[in-house]
C-alpha positions in Angstrom: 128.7 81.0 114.8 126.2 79.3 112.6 123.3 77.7 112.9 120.4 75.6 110.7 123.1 76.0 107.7 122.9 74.2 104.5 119.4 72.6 105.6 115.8 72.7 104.5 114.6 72.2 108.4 115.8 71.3 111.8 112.8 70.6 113.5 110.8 68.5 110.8 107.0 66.7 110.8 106.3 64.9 107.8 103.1 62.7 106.7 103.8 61.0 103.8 101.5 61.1 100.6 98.3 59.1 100.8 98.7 58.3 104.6 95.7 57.6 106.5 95.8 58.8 110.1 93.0 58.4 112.5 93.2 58.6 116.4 90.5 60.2 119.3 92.9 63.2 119.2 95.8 64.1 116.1 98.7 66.5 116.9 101.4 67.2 114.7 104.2 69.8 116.4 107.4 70.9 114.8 109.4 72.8 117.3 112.7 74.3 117.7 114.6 76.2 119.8 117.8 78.4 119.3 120.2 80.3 121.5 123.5 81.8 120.1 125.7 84.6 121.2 129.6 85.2 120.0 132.0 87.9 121.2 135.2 89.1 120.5 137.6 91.3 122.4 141.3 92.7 121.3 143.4 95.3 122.6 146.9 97.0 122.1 149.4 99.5 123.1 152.6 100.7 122.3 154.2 103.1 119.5 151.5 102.3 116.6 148.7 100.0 117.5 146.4 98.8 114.9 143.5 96.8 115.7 140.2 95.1 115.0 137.6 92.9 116.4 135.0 90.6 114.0 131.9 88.5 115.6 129.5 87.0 113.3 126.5 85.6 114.4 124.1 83.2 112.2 120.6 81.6 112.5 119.0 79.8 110.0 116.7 77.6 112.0 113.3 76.2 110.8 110.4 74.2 112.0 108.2 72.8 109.4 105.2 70.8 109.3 105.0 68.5 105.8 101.9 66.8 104.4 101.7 65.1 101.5 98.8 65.3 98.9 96.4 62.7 99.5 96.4 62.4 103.2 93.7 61.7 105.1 94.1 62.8 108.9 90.8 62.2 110.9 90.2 62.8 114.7 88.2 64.5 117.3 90.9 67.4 117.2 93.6 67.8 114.9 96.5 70.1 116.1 98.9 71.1 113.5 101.8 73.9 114.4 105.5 74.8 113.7 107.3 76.8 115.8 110.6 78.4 116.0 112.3 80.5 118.9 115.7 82.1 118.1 117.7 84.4 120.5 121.4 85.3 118.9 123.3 88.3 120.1 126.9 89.4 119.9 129.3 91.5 121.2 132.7 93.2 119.9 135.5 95.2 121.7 138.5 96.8 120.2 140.8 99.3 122.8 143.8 100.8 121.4 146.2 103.0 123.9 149.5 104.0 121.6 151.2 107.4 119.9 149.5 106.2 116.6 146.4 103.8 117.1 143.8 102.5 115.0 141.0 100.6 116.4 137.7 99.0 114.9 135.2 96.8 115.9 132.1 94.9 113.8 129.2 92.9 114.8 127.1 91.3 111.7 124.1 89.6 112.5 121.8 87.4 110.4 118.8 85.4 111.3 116.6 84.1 108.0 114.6 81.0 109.7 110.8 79.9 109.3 108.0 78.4 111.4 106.2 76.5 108.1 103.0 74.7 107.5 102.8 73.5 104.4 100.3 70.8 102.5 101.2 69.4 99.0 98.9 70.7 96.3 97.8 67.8 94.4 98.7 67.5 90.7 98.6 65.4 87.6 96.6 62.0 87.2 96.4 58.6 89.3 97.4 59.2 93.3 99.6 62.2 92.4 96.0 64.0 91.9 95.0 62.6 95.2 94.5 65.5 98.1 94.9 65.8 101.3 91.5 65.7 103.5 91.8 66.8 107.4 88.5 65.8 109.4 87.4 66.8 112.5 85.7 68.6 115.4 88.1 70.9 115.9 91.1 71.7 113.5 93.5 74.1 114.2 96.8 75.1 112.1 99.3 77.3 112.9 102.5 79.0 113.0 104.6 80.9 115.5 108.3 82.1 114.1 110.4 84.2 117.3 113.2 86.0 116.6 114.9 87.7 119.5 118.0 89.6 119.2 118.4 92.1 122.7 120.6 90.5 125.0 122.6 93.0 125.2 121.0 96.2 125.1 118.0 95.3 126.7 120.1 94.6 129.8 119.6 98.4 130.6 122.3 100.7 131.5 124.8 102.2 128.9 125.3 98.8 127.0 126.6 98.2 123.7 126.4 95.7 121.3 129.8 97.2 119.9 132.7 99.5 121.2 135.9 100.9 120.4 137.7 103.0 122.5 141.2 104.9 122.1 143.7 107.2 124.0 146.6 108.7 121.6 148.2 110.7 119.6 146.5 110.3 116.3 143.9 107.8 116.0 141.0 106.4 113.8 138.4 104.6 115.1 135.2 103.1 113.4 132.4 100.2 115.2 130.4 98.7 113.0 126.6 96.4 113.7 124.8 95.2 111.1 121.5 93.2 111.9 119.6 91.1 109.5 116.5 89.7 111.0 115.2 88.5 107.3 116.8 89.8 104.3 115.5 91.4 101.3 115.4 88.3 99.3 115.0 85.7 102.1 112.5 87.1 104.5 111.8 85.5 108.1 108.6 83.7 107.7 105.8 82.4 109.7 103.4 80.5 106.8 100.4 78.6 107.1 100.2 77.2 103.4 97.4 75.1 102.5 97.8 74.5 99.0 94.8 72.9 97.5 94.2 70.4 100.7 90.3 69.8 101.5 89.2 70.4 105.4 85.6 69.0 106.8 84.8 70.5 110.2 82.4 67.8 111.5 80.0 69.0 113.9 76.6 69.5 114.6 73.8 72.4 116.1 74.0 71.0 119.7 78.6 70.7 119.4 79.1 73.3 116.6 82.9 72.7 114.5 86.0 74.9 114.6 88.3 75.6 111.9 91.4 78.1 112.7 94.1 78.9 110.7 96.6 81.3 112.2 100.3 82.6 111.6 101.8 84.7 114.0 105.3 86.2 114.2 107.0 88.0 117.0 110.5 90.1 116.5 112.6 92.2 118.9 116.0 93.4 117.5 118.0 95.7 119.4 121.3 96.9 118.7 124.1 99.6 120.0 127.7 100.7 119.1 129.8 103.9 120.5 133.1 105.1 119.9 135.4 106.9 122.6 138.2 108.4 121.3 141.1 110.8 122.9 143.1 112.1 120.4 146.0 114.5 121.5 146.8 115.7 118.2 144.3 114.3 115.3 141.0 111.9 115.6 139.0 110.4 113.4 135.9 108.1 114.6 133.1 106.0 112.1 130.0 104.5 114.3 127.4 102.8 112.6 123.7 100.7 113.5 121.8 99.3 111.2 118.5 97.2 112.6 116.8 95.5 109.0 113.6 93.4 109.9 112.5 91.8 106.8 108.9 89.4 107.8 106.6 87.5 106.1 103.3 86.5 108.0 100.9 84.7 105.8 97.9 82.3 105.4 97.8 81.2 102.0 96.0 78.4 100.2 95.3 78.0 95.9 92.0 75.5 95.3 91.4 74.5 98.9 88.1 74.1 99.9 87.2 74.8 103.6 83.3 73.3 105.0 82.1 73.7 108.3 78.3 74.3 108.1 78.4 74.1 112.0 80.4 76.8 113.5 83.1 79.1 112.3 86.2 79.3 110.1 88.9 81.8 111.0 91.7 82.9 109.4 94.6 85.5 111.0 97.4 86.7 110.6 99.9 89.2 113.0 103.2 90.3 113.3 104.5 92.0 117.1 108.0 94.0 116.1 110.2 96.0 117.6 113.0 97.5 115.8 115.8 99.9 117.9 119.1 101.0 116.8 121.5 103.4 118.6 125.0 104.8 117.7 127.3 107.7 119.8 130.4 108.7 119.4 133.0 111.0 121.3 135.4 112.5 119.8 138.8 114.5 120.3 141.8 116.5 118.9 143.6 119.1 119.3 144.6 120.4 115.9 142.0 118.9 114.0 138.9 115.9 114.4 136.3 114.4 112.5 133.2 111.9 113.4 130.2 110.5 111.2 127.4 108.7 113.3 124.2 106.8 111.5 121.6 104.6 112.8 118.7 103.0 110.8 115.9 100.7 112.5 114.3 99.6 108.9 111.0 97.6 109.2 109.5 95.6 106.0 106.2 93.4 107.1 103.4 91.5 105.1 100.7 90.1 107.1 99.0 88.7 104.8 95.7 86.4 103.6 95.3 85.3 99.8 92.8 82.9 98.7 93.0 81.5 95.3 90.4 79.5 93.7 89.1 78.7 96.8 86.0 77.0 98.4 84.6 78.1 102.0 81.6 77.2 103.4 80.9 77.8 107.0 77.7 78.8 109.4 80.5 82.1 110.4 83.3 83.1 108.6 86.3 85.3 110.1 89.1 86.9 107.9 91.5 89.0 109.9 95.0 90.3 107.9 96.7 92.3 110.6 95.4 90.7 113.8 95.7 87.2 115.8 94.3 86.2 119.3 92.8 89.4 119.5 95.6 91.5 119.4 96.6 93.8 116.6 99.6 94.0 115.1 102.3 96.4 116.2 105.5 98.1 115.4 108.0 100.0 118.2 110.9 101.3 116.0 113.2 103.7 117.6 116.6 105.1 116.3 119.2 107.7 117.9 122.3 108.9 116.2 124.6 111.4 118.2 128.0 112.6 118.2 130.3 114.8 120.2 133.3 116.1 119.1 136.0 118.6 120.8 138.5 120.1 119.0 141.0 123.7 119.0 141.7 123.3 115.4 139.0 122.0 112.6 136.0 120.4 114.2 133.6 118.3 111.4 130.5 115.8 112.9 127.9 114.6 110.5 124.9 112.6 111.9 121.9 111.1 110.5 118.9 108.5 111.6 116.7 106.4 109.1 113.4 104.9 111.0 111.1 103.3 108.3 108.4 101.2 108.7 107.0 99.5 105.0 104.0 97.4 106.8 101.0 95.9 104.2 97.8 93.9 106.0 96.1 92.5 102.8 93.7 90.3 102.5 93.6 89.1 98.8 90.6 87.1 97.5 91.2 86.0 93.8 90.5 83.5 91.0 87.0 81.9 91.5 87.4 82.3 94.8 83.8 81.0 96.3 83.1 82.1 100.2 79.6 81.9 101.5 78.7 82.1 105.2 75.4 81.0 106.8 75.5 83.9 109.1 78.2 86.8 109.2 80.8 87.1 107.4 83.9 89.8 107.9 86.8 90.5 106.5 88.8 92.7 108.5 93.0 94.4 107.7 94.8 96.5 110.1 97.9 98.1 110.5 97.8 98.1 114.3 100.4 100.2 116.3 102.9 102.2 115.1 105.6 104.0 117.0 108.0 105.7 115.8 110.7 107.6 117.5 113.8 109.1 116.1 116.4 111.0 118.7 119.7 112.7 117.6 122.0 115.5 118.6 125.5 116.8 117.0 127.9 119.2 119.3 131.1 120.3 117.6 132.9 122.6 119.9 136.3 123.4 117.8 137.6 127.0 116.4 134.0 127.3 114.6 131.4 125.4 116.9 128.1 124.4 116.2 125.3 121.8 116.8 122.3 120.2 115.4 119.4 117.9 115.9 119.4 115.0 114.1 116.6 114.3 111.4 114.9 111.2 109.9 115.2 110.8 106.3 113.1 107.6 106.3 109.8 107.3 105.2 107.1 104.8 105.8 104.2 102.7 104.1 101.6 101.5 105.1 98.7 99.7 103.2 95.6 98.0 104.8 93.7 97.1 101.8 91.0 93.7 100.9 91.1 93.0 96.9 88.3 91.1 95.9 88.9 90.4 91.8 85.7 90.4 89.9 85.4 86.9 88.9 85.3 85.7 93.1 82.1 85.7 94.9 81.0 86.4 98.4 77.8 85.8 100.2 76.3 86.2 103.7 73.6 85.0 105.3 73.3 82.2 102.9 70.8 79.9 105.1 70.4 78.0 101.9 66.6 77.7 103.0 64.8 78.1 106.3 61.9 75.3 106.3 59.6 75.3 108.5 57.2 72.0 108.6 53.9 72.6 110.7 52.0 69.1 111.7 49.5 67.6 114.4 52.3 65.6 116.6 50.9 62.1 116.3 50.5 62.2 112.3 54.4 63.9 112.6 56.0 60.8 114.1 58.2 63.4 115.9 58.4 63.1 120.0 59.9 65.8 122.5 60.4 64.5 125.9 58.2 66.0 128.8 60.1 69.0 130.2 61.7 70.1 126.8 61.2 72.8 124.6 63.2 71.4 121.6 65.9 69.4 120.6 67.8 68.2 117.0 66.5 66.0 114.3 68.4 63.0 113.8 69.3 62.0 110.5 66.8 59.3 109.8 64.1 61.7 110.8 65.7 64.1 108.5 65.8 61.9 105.8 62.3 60.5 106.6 60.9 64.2 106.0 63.0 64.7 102.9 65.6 67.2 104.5 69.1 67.6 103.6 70.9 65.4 106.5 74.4 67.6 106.9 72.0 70.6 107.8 71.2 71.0 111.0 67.2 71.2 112.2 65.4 71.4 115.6 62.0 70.3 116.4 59.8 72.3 119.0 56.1 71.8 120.1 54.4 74.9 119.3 51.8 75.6 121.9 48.6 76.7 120.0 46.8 77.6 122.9 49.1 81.1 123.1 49.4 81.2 119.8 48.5 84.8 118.2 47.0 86.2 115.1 47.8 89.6 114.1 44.6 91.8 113.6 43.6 94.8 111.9 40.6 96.9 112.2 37.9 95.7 110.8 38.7 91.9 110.5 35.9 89.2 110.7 37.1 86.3 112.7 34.8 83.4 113.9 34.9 81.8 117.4 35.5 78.4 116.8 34.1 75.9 119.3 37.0 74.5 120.1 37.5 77.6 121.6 34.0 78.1 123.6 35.6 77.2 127.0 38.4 79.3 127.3 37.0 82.4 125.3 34.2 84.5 126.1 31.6 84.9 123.2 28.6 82.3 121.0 30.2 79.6 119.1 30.2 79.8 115.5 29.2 83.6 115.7 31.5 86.1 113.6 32.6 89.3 115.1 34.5 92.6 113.7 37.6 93.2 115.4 37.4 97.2 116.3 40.6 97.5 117.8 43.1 99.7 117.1 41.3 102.1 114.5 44.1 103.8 113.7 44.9 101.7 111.2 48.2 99.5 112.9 47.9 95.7 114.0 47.1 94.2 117.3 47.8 90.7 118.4 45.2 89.0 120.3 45.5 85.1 121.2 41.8 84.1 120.0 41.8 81.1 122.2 41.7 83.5 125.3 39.8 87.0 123.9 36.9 88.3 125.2 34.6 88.9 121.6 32.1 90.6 123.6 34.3 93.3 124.7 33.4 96.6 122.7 
């Protein structure tokens, strides 16, 4: 069974280059959804029986988002995601009941699809240099890529995903699964790639701008094979499970520049996995029986963030490799490998498990790389959960018994690491300037309603007063009749006769403040203060 072969993408959005879109609210979706299962069942008797079983199970399924460089998409909200659900499973059954049998069974299963946003970089001259500008209040892009493969096994019970099973003479007997979610070279991705595209969150201090660009990716393979063999004279029995997650979870983007002076830019980045494999055999023979079990639940994930001569400018800027949504990534990987074998004669069981988890949260900053927040700005990596759990037991009972637990001979890796090269820069708390302008409210030109304590400036008033007219500024009365001075012992101060009435003192005498001799400071509204009090 196959599915998404031989194509670039089944579930496909594309904007061509140099489109202008503009609507009251923009989304873009690219979804897909996947379901296969195969099985295969054979069986034979008589004097020699030989037989085998094969199912083969195939997803390459993607949903991708295009854009072309020089775009322009403008709206109130722009929405932008890809994503991709597969569930493929499989079964295979071999049964063999002769004097002589053989019986196998294999299960291979392959799943390499994407969930993919990705903008054209602009390059060369003319409109090919052109690129792509997204505008708006709220922009959000992201990625969700689903693999499921547990219909089977997570049905609960004593399922398998494979089986063989024998009653004879002599037999051999081997069950195979192998389960590719991602391969070495052709990892599952979830990919939020930017390129160099330009995006302007356009908001303001009363209805601040949101920027989010998030790739998520959620896995769940879970496989099981057994063998039951019972051999009158001779047996022989081979049960494997291999689980190999290879994902790639990434936010990416090479000379894009990000601006939203209002409110905050966030960037994530998480992967949810779990990984299970399980094989068992039993085994008999009178004169003589052998049995090798393995299991391997393999885990290889990037969640990753990598910034390449990039621009961001934002009031609050969020950078989280290793976490989405609030949530952490995480990693369940469990293998069990056991084998029992009965026998008079010779009696040989080898077992072994392999649980490794290779799991990197980076968040990569490089090139001239340029972030600057108005207010906070953290970059955060984490490596989540991790469990681990590896089970495995060996019972030989034959003319020399013995038994053994089962060890791990994996090993894991884990990185949660920020690079910052030395030619990018970083700042927070860049306010640019705080101004403050202080004026009598008629020479001002500046009104507040009765009843309120402040509002914004509006852009001609901002350009009237010589202000920059994308930052935001508010204008308050300041009520001088509270207002207080900081004093020290020892300061002359004069009552001023605008003051006369609601003071206690001579106007236009000077007094020495003797408060607080020991030295700190003391505010006192001197509209109000008694400057007779000693």
């Amino acid at each position: 069974l196959k599915a998404g072969a031989e194509r670039g993408a089944d579930s496909v959005v594309q904007v061509q280059g140099s489109a202008d879109i503009s609507a009251a609210y923009l989304s873009m979706k690219a979804t897909i959804t996947s379901d296969l299962f195969g099985q295969s069942v054979v069986g034979g008797g008589g004097g020699l029986a030989a037989v085998g079983a094969q199912t083969n199970v195939t997803d390459d399924t993607t949903a991708a988002v295009r854009i072309e460089n020089g775009a322009v998409l403008t709206s109130n909200a722009v929405v932008i995601a890809a994503q991709a659900s597969r569930s493929l499973d499989g079964t295979a059954n071999a049964k063999a009941f002769a004097l002589g049998a053989g019986a196998g069974a294999g299960l291979d299963v392959e799943s390499t699809g994407d969930a993919l946003v990705q903008f054209y970089a602009a390059t060369g001259t003319g409109a090919g240099a052109l690129r792509t500008v997204v505008m708006g209040q709220l922009i959000q892009i992201s990625t969700l890529n689903t693999t499921q493969k547990q219909y089977i096994v997570q049905q609960g019970g004593n399922t398998k995903n494979v089986e063989s099973g024998s009653i004879s003479l002599a037999s051999i007997s081997a069950v195979v699964s192998q389960s590719d979610i991602g391969t070495s070279s052709n990892a599952t991705s979830s990919v939020v790639d930017l390129g160099n595209a330009s995006l302007i969150g356009v908001g303001s201090y009363a209805s601040a701008a949101s920027i989010t660009l998030r790739s998520l990716t959620n896995i769940a393979a879970n496989d099981g094979v057994s063998v039951s063999a019972i051999s009158g004279a001779l047996g022989a029995a081979v049960a494997t499970s291999n689980v190999h997650i290879n994902s790639d979870t990434n936010v990416k983007m090479s000379g894009a520049s990000i601006t939203n002076i209002s409110g905050e830019v966030l960037m994530e980045s998480r992967a949810t996995l779990r990984n299970g494999s399980d094989a068992g055999i039993f085994q008999t023979g009178a004169f003589g029986a052998l049995m090798g079990v393995s299991s391997e639940s393999v885990t290889n994930s990037a969640t990753n963030i990598d910034l390449a001569n990039t621009s961001v400018l934002a009031k609050t800027l969020n950078i989280n490799a290793g976490s989405g949504g609030y949530i952490d990534n995480s990693l369940s990987s469990i293998s069990a490998a056991n084998g029992s074998l009965i026998s008079a004669g010779v009696g040989l069981g080898v077992a072994f498990t392999k649980n490794e988890a290779n799991l990197a949260s980076v968040i990569n900053i490089t090139g001239t790389t340029n972030l600057r927040s108005g207010g906070n700005m953290a970059l955060n990596t984490t490596r989540g959960l991790l469990i681990q759990k590896h089970d495995g037991l060996v019972i030989v009972l034959a003319y020399v018994p013995y038994g053994y637990s089962v060890s791990n001979i994996g090993s894991n890796s884990i990185a949660a690491n920020v690079k910052i090269a030395s030619t990018a820069k970083l700042e927070a708390g860049v306010n640019y300037q705080t101004l403050y302008q202080v004026a009598y409210a008629p020479e001002s030109g500046l009104t507040v309603a009765a009843g309120v304590t402040e509002r914004a400036l509006t852009t001609a008033e901002k350009t009237s007063l010589g202000l920059e007219a994308a930052q935001d500024y508010i204008v308050s009365v300041w009520d001088s009749s509270n207002l207080a001075m900081d004093l020290l012992y020892g300061d002359i101060v004069q009552l001023e006769s605008a003051n006369a009435a609601t003071a206690k003192g001579v106007a236009g005498n000077y007094y020495k403040f003797i408060g607080n001799p020991s030295g700190s400071t003391l505010s006192v509204i001197l509209s109000k203060a008694d400057y007779t009090d000693r």
